[in-house]
Structures are given as C-alpha cells and as structure tokens.
C-alpha positions in Angstrom: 0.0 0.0 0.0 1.4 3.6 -1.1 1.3 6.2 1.6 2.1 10.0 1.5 6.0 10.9 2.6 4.4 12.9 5.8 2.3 10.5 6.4 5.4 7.6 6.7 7.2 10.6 9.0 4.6 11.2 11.4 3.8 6.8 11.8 7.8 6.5 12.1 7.6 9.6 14.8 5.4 7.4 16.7 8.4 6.1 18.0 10.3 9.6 19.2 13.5 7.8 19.5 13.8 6.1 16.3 17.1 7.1 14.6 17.3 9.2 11.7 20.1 10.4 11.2 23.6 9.1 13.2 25.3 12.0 14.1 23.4 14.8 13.0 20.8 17.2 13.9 17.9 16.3 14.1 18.8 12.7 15.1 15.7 11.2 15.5 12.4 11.1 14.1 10.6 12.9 16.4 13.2 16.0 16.0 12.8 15.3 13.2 9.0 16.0 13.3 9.0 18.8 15.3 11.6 20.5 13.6 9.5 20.2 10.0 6.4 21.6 12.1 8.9 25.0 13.1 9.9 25.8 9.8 6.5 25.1 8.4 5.3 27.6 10.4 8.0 29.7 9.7 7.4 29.6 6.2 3.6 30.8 6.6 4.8 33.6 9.0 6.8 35.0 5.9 3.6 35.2 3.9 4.2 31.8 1.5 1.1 29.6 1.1 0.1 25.8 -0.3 1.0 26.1 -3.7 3.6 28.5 -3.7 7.4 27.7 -4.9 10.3 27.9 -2.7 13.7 27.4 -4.5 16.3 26.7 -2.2 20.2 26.8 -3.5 22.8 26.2 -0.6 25.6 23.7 0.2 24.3 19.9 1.8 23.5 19.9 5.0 21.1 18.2 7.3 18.8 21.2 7.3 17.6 20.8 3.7 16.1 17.5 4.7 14.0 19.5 7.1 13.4 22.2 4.9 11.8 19.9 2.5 9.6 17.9 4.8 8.6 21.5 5.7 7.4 22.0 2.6 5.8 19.1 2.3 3.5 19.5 5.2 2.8 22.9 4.0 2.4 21.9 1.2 4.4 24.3 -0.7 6.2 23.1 -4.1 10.2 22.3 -3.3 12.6 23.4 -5.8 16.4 22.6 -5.2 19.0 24.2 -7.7 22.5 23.5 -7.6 24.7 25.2 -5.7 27.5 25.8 -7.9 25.3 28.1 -10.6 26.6 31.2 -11.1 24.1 34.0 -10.4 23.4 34.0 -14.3 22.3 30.4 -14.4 20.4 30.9 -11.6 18.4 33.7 -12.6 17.2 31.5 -15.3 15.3 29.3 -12.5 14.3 32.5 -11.0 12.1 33.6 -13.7 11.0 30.7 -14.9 9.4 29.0 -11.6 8.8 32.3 -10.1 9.6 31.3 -6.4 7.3 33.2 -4.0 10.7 33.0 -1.8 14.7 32.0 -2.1 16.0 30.5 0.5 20.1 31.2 -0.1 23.6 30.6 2.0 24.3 34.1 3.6 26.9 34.4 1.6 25.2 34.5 -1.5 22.0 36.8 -0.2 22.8 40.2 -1.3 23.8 39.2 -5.2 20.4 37.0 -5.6 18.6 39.3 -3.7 19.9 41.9 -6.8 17.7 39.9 -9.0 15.0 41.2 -7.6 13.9 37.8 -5.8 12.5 38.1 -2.4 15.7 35.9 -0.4 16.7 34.8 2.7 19.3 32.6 4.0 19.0 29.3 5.6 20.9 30.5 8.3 18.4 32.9 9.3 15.2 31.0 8.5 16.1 28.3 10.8 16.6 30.4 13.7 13.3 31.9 13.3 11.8 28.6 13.6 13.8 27.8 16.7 11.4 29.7 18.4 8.3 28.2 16.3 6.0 25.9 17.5 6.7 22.2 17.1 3.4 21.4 17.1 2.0 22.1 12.7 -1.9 21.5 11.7 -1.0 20.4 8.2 -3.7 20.9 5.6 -5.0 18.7 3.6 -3.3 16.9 0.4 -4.6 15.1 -3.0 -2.1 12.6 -4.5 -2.0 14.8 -7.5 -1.1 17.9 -5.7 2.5 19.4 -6.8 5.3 18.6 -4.6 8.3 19.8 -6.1 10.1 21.1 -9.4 13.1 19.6 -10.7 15.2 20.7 -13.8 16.3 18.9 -16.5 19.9 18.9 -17.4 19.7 21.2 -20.0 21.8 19.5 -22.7 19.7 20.2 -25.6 18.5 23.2 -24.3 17.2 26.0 -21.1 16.6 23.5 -18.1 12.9 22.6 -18.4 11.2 22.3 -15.2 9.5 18.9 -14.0 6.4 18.7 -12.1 6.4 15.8 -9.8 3.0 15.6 -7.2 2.6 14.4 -3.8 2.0 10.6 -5.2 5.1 10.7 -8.0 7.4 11.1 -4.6 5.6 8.4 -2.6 5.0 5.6 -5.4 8.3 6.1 -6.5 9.6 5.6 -3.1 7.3 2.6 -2.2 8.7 1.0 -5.5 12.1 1.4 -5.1 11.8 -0.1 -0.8 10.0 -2.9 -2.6 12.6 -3.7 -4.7 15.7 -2.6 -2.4 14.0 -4.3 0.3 14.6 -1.7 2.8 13.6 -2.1 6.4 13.8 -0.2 9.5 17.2 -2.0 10.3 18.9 -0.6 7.4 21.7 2.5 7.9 21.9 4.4 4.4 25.4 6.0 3.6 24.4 8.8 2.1 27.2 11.0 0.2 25.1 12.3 -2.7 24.1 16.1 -3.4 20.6 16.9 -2.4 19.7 19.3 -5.4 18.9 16.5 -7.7 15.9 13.5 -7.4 19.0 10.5 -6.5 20.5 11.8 -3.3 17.1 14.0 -2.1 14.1 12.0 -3.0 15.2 8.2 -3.5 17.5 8.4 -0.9 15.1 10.2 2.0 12.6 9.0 0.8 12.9 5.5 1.0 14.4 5.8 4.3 11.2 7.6 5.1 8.7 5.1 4.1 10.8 2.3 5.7 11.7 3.9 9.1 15.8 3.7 8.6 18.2 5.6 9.1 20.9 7.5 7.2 24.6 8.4 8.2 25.0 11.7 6.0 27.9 12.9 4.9 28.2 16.5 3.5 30.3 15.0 0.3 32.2 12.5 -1.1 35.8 11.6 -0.6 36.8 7.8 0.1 38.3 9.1 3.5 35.1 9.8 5.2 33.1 6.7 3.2 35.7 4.6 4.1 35.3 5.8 7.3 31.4 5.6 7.6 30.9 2.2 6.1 31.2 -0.1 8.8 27.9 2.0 10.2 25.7 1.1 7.0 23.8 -1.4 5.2 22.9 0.2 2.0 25.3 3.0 0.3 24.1 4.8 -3.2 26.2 6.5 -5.4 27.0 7.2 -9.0 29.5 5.0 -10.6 32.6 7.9 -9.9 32.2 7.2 -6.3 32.6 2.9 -6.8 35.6 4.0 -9.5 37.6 5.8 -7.0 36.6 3.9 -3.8 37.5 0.7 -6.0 41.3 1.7 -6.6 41.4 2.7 -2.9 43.3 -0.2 -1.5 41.1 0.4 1.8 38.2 -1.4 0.2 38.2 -4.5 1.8 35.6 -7.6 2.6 36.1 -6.9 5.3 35.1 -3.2 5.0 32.2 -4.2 3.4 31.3 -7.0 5.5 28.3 -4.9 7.0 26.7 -3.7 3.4 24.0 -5.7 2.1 23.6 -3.2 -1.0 25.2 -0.9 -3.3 23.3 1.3 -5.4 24.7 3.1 -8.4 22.7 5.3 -10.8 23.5 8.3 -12.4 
C-alpha cells in the first residue's frame, strides 16, 4: 500500500527515538517531526502559502532534509537548484518558476537578492523557527497535488522544469523499498548532493517510508566513506564514487562485510 511521505514521517515519529540520522541534527524522528512543524510555520509567517514555490540553493546539510519535509507538510512546491550556478544560471530558475521566496547561503543573499527575488538565507530561516511551534496542523493533500520542481539537465537546451506531485514522490519511493527491500534496520550511507531526485528523493525517501536511518555525509571523498561504512547497510552512489573507492586499497571484505547493498545510478 502507497502512503504519502508525511504520512510515513509522522507513523515512524510514533516512535520519538527512532534514529534518523547518526550523528546529525535532528537525530531522530521525532526532532525530526518537530523541527518540519517549526519551519513550516516559519514559512507561513513570511507570507508563503500551499502552492507557492520555494527554491532553495545552498551547500548539503542536514537542514535541507528538514526544509523539505517542511514544505511538504505545507504543502508548498520544493525546488532545489544546484549550488554551484553562477548568479546568471540561476536567474534563469528565478524567472522561470517564479519562487514566491529564495532560500540562499548568507553568503550569496545580497547578489540574488539583486535579482529582484525576495531571499533569505537558511541561516536565518532556521533560527526563526527555533522559536516556532513544534506542534503544525498540516492541511489537507490530493495525491495529484504538486510537490516539487526539478530541472532537467539542459543539454539540448534551457533547463525545463519537471512537475512531480505528492503521489510521484511516494509511489516512486514505495517502488524502489519494494525492490531494495529496505527495512527499519537498514543504515543508508548517504554521500550524494541533495539538489537533484537521487541523493534527495530516492534516498530520503525510502528511508522515510521504511523507518531507517541514514549516516549523512556533506560529500564524497573515500576518506570519510571509508570511514562511515562499517555503520551502513545500503550506500548509493554514482559509478565515480565505486571507480575511485575501487582503486582505494582500503576497500576491503572486510570493509564491506556490514553492506548488504550498493546502489549506483546516475
């Protein structure tokens, strides 16, 4: 049976203490809960509503995770653009979504904001909800309601933007558990980037609608996988992360000896 990606969040909350993410913030899924219902809240108090677009452009962290949950509750549309676009190539996104708001690093505020976007930095957004309540009356949801935007690569042209709804996110993730067979007992390495569908919505997403866990790296180097592997079950990647961890003389059996699955797509 196919559930909704908040719905999977708030059954796995049940269970406060549940892990969900090994050494990071929030760690489990009741943070992590609690936290999606501040900046949810935050995100009305700036004037956004359900249906508006929020494009968000900053370097991986934990916090985009709950940022998009956020949305999701909210129900506003998720749009994550890579964070090494110039301003040029993202003003392109800009005009073409029309993002009610931009949600930036600080560092890169003031020349967006020169775009004539309405911006502010991650930084600052989740501070404000620090002081939010935990406690969000989402509104209701139809499977067919949009969820995010994703672009296209661009290789043949602009970047064309792709509509995916509530119940593209949640079949595609009920699919892919099916077929993975992911359970609560799995640890996910996770050392993809989060502006594209791999690393943010396969990966979370089946780790939502199973009730794992994920340890989350901010990038790849074969250092900190290397590192990190012992703690995981499942690891994705694209096939330049198995290249170089494969001439790495590191890579063991017995490094592996925990991993049950290795995912490559690109």
């Amino acid at each position: 049976m196919r559930h909704d990606i908040i719905t999977c969040l708030k059954s796995m909350a049940a269970q406060p203490d549940r892990p969900w993410l090994h050494g990071g913030t929030p760690a489990t899924y009741g943070e992590l809960l609690a936290a999606t219902g501040q900046v949810a809240h935050t995100l009305l108090a700036l004037g956004l509503e359900k249906g508006d677009r929020l494009l968000l452009q900053v370097e991986k962290c934990p916090e985009v995770l709950t940022l998009y949950l956020a949305c999701l509750r909210a129900g506003i549309v998720f749009l994550p653009v890579n964070p090494g676009y110039t301003v040029a190539e993202t003003r392109h996104f800009l005009t073409d979504a029309e993002p009610a708001l931009a949600v930036v690093d600080a560092p890169r505020q003031a020349e967006i904001t020169a775009t004539g976007a309405r911006v502010a930095s991650l930084s600052d957004l989740m501070a404000a909800s620090a002081t939010q309540d935990p406690a969000f009356a989402d509104p209701p949801h139809a499977p067919d309601d949009l969820a995010a935007i994703l672009y296209t690569s661009g290789t043949t042209g602009r970047s064309k933007g792709v509509m995916l709804s509530r119940d593209n996110l949640a079949s595609n993730a009920a699919t892919l558990v099916d077929l993975w067979r992911f359970t609560e007992a799995d640890v996910l390495l996770h050392a993809l980037p989060v502006f594209h569908t791999h690393g943010l919505f396969v990966a979370t997403n089946c780790v939502l609608v199973s009730g794992a866990s994920m340890v989350f790296l901010p990038s790849f180097t074969p250092d900190a996988v290397l590192t990190a592997l012992p703690q995981a079950t499942v690891m994705m990647g694209v096939p330049t992360f198995y290249t170089r961890l494969l001439a790495d003389p590191r890579l063991t059996r017995d490094a592996c000896t925990g991993v049950r699955l290795f995912i490559s797509s690109s």
